[in-house]
N, C-alpha and C positions, 0 to 999 in steps of 0.2 A: 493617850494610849502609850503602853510601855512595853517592850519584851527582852530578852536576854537571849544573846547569840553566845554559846559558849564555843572557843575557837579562833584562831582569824589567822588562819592559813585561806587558800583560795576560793573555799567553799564557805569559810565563815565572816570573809569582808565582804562577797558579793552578797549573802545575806541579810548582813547589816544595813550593807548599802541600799539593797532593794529595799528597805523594811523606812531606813531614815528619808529617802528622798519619796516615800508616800506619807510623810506626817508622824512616823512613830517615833518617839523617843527610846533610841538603843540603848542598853548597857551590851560594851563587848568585852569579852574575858579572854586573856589569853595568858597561860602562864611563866613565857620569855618575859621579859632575861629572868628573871627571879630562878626558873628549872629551866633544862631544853630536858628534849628529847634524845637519842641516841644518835638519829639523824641529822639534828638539826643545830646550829653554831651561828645563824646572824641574829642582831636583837630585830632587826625588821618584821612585819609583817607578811604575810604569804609569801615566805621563802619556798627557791625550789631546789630541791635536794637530789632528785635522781637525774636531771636532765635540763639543757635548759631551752628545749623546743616543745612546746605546742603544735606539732605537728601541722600538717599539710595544709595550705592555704585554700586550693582548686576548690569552688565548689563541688563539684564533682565527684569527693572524693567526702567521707564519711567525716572527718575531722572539719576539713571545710565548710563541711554543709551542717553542722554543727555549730560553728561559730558564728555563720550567720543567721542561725538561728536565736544563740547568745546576743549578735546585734540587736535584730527585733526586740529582745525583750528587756534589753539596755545594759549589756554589762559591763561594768566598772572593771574589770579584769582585762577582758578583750582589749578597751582603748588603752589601757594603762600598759599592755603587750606593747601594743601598733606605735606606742612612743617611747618606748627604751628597745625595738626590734634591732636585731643584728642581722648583716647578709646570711642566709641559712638556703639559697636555690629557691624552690618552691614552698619551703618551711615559715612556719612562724618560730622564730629562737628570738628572747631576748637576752638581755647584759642581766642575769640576775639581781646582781646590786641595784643598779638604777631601776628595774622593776619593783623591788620588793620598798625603795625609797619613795616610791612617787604613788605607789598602793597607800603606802604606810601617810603618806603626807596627806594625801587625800582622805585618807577614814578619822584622823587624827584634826583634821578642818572641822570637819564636819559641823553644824551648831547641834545637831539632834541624837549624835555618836559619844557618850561617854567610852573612855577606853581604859578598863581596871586592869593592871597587871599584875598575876600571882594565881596559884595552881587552884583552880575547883574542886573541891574533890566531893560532891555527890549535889545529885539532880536538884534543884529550884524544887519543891512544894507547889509552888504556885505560880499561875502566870503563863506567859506564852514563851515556849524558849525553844530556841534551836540548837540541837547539838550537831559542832561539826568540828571535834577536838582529830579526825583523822587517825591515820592505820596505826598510829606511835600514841595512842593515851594513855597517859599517867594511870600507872595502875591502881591508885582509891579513886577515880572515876570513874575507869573500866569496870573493875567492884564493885561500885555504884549502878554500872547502867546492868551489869548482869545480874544484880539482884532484883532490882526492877522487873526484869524482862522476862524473868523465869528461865532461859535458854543460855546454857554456854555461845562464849563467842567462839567461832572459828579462827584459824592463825594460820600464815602462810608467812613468807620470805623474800623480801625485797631486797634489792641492790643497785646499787649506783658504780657510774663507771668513772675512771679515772680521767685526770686531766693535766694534761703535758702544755710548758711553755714551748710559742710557734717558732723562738728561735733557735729552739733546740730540734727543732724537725730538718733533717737532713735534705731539701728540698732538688738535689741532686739524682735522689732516688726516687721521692715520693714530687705529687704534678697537682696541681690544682685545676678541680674540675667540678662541676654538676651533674649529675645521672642526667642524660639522655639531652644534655645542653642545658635542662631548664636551668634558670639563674643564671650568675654573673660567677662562674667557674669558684661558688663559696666554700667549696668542701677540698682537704689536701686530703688526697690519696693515695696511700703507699701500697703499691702494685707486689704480687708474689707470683714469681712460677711456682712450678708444681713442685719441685723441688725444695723450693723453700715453705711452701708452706707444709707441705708434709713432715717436714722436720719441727717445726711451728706449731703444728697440730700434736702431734708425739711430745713435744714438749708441754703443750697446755693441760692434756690430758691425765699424765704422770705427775702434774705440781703440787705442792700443796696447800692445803686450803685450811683455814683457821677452826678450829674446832667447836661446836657448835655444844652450848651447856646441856647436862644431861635433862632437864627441865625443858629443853630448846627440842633435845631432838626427836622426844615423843611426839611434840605438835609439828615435826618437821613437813612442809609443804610447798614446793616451790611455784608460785603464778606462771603462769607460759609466758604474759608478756615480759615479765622480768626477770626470767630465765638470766642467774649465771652463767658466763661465754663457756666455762669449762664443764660445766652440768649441760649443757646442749653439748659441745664438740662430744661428749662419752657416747652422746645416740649413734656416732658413727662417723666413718672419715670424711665425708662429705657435709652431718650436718653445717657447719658454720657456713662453707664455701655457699650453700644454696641459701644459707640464714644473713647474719650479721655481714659474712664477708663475700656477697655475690657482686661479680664483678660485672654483669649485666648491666647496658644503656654506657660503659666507660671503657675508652680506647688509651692506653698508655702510648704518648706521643713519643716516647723514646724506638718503642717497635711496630706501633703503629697497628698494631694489634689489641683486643681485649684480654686484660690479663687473665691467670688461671683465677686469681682471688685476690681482692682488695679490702686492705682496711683504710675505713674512710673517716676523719676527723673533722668533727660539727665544731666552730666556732664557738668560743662558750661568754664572749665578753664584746663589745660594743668596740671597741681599739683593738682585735682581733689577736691582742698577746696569750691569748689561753684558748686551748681548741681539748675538748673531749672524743675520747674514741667509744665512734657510735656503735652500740651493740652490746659494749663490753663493759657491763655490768657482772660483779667481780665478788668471788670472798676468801680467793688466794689472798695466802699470810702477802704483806707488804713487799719481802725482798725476795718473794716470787712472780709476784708480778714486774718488777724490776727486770728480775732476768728475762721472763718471758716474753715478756711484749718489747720488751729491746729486742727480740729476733726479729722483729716486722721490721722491713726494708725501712727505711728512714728512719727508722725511731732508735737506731741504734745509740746513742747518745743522748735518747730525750728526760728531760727534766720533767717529774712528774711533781706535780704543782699540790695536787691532793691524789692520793691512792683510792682505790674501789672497796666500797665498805657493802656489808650485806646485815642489815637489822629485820627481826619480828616484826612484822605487821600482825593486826587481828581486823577482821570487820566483822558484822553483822548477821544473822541469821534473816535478811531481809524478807526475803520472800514470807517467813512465820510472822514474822514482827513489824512490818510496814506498809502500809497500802500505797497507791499508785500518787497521793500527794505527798510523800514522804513523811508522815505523820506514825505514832505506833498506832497501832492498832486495838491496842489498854487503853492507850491514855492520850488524847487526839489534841491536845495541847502540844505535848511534845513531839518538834520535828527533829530528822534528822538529816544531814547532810554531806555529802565531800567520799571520800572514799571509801569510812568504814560504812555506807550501806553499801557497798559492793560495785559501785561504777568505779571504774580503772583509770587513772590519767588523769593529767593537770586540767583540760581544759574539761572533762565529763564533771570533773570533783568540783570547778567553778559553777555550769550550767547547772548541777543539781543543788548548788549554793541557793541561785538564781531564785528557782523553779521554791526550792524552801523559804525563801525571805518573802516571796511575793504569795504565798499560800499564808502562812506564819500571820500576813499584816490582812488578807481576805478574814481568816478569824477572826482577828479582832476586832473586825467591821461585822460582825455574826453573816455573813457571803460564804458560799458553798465553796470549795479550793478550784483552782484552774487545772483541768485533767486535759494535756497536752494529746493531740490525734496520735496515736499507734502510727501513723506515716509520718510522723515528724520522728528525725534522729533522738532530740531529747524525750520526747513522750515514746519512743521506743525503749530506750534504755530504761525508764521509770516503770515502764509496765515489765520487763525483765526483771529488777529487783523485786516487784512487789506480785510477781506469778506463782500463787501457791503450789501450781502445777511442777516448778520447775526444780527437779533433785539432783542431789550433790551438789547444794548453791556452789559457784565460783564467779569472783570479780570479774568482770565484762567492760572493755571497752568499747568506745564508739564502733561500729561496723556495719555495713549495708545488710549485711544477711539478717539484723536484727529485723528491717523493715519489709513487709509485707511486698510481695510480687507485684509488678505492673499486670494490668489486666491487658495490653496487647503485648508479645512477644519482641523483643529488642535483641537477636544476637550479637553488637557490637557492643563489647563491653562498654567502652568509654560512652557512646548512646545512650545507653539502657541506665548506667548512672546519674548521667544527664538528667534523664525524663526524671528518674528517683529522685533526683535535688530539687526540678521544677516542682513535681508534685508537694513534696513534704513543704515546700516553701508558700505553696498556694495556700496548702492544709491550714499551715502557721495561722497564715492571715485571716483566712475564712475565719480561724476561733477565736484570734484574739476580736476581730470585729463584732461577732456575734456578742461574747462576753462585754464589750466595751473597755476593753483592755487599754491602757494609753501607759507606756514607756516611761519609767523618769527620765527625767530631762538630761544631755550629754553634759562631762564633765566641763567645764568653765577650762578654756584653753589647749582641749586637746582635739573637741571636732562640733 
């Protein structure tokens, strides 16, 4: 048995993976180093470009209870996080490098993973293939898959935020802490009264921003989750302070008080020498951001390591084009995966890796696909892309609101979560049991 993953950012290693450790023989394509993308600058594999957390651990919390969802069903992604992870509080962050080294080392082992590198440019004829080239494809395979599909793709605007050296953080000003204690105090916080950030705000607002080509700005569309800091602050004086910069769960130990607003700095490397500022995803020209975010208290002198870039994404018209195993809907060979079907987020764009490799290699056994319960996080996001009901498609990340209401009443938030993690966990096992689902086996060396 053979198939073709085309891809191997996060959604198209897990795929491969899941496809090679049931017996298939992979070809995976990816077209680093020969092209990047706009985004993207390591020769590695599943590089990550906007951020480098995987969000919240807590089951309890949609991101959480997601991942261990991803455990059940064996991801190569998840373990390969939990052993390059950096202190992030309650977060999963790793050291990028050493994550995208020990991905890459791993798919590159493999006995059953060929790995071709150089750009694809239009769909396989034949065969079982995954597409998961992500929100940045090469435009003759983008050309490719819309001619196939019948349907323009859609296009929105992503961004990444900048990332400052930690010895240029003025630690006199700014305190090292966790929101509400959790963690071991991993995040440095540079505190604003109101004054200062008023001034801060008036400045971010007025900056300016790099000009977007005339081609760019017809499809102009900004995602909410990755909303430019300065295209939120314009909603008004408050948005950021209630957004990116809420000072809630953190007490500045110089007054002992909670400040008016905090900008807080995620760790971005494993030796804690580079820290990104969370939120602030960015498409002010370079030596505005300079000026700018030099006005946050401690950052007055900081060394900005890389600047905040903002590139074209396009995904999917899922909902018309994909059913609930991520297959099209034409041509039921062809899956598809990662973000451009429209799930949002490093770890959603892995699990629907997952969820494709392991459908992908059920085909080629002639097996019906694995249609994950509507109470499970991942089988909630999947039946969201693929809900013909659902108009004005937009990318969705993980979120409790996706899954269906408990049948008893729970007003304690943190409670009522709880039971939504128990349940969807139970859901997991009850299907993959029934199915006789059985996990590939953990990576050699990591658990």
């Amino acid at each position: 048995m053979r198939a073709s993953v085309i891809g191997a950012g996060l959604a198209g290693c897990e795929a491969a993976w899941q496809l090679a450790q049931r017996g298939v023989d992979v070809t995976l394509c990816e077209m680093k180093p020969q092209k990047y993308s706009p985004a993207h600058s390591y020769a590695g594999l599943a590089e990550l470009v906007c951020s480098n957390s995987l969000k919240a651990m807590r089951v309890e919390s949609a991101a959480g209870l997601l991942k261990e969802e991803m455990r059940c069903l064996g991801s190569l992604i998840l373990l390969c996080a939990e052993q390059t992870s950096v202190a992030a509080g309650g977060a999963l962050a790793v050291d990028r490098t050493l994550f995208s080294d020990l991905v890459t080392g791993k798919i590159r082992s493999h006995p059953r993973i060929r790995l071709e590198e150089g750009e694809v440019t239009r769909l396989p004829e034949e065969g079982i293939v995954v597409v998961a080239t992500g929100p940045l494809t090469a435009e003759a395979l983008s050309a490719a898959i819309g001619e196939k599909l019948g349907h323009g793709s859609l296009s929105f605007f992503d961004a990444a935020a900048p990332i400052v050296s930690a010895e240029s953080v003025d630690m006199n000003k700014a305190f090292a802490a966790a929101r509400y204690g959790r963690g071991d105090a991993d995040y440095i916080n540079c505190p604003m009264n109101r004054e200062e950030y008023e001034r801060f705000h008036a400045a971010l607002v007025s900056a300016e921003s790099v000009e977007l080509k005339e081609f760019d700005k017809r499809d102009f569309r900004v995602y909410e989750g990755c909303m430019p800091v300065e295209v939120l602050a314009r909603r008004g004086e408050d948005s950021i302070r209630f957004g990116p910069l809420k000072p809630v769960g953190l007490t500045d130990p110089r007054t002992g008080h909670r400040p008016w607003a905090v900008v807080q700095l995620r760790r971005e490397n494993a030796d804690g020498t580079l820290y990104n500022l969370v939120g602030f995803q960015t498409n002010l020209k370079f030596p505005e951001q300079k000026r700018v975010f030099r006005m946050i208290p401690g950052l007055e002198q900081a060394e900005f390591i890389r600047y905040g870039v903002m590139h074209r994404n396009t995904f999917l018209d899922s909902p018309r084009v994909l059913d609930c195993a991520s297959r099209l809907r034409s041509d039921p060979r062809i899956f598809f995966a990662g973000q451009m079907t429209g799930v949002e987020g490093y770890i959603e764009s892995a699990a629907s890796g997952i969820l494709a490799g392991i459908n992908a290699g059920r085909a080629l056994e002639g097996r019906e696909p694995l249609i994950l319960p509507r109470d499970t996080m991942l089988g909630a996001l999947m039946h969201y892309i693929s809900d013909r009901t659902v108009e004005n498609f937009q990318p969705m990340g993980c979120n409790m609101g996706l899954l269906p209401p408990l049948e008893e009443r729970i007003r304690d938030k943190a409670q009522r979560y709880g039971a939504v993690a128990r349940r969807a966990l139970e859901s997991l096992e009850r299907c993959l049991r029934e199915e006789g689902f059985v996990p590939p086996p953990a990576l050699p060396g990591l658990r």
